[in-house]
N, C-alpha and C positions, 0 to 999 in steps of 0.2 A: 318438420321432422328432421330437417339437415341443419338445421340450427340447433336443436336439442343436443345432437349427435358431438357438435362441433364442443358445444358449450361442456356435454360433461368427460368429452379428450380434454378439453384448454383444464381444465379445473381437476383431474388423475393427473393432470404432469404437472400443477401447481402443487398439490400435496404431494406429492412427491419430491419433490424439489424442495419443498418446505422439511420432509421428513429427514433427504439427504444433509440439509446443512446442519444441524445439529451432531451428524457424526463428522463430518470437515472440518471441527473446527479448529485451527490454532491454538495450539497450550503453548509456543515460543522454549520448550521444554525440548530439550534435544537428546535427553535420556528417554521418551516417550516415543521419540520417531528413530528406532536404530538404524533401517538403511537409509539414514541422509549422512552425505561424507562432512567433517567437519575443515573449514575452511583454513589453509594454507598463507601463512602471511608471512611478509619480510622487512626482516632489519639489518640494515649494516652501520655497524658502528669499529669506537675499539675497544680493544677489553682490557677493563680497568681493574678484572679480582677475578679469579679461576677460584677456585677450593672448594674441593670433592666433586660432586654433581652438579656444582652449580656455578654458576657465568654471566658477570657483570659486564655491561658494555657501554658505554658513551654514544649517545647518538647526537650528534646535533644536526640542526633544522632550522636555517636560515636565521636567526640570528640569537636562537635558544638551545641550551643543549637538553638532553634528560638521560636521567640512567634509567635501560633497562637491565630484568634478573629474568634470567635464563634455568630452567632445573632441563639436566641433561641425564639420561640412565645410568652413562657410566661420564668419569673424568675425562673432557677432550684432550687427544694425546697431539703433544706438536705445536700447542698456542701456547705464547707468551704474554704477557703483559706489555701493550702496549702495539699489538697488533693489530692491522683491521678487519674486519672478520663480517663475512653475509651468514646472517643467521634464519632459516626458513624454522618456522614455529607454530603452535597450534596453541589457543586457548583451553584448557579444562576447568573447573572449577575455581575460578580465579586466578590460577597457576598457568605463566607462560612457560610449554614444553618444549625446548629444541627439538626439531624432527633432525635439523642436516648444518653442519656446521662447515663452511667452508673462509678460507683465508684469502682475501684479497689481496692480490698484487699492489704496490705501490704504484703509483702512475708518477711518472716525472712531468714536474708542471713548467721547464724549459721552454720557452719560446725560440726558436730559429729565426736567426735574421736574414731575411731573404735578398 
């Protein structure tokens, strides 16, 4: 009788578990799940083409450069051409969005002799 008992608990939590995963499943759809935040990434380069809303940069990367494009809400006020610039961005539909634009300092690469 305690075997019966066990076997049809094991076997309500196996259909059950079976019935749950069908609603869990992953679609990789992020228009389907709205409270997941979308992820925050960073670039620092320099910028090679400001005009309008949008913002080319130079990145390079050990011994390869690439350009990326930037679409910004409004024109960044204060960047020149030829600046260095961390740029914190979010992906949507193929389009990289600036969320935050900030300009990096030069560093002086001066050695002191000690």
């Amino acid at each position: 009788m305690r075997t019966a008992k066990i076997t049809i608990i094991f076997f309500l939590f196996l259909a059950g578990g079976l019935g749950l995963h069908g609603q869990i499943q992953a679609t990789g759809n992020e228009a389907a799940r709205p409270g997941m935040k979308t992820a925050a990434m960073n670039a620092q380069g320099t910028v090679v083409e400001i005009s309008g809303a949008l913002i080319r940069i130079e990145r390079r990367i050990k011994e390869s450069s690439e350009i990326m494009e930037f679409e910004c809400g409004a024109p960044p006020a204060g960047l020149t051409v030829g600046d260095t610039v961390k740029i914190v961005y979010t992906e949507e539909k193929g389009k990289l969005l600036a969320v935050r634009i900030v300009r990096v300092a030069k560093e002086s690469r001066r050695t002191e002799k000690q």
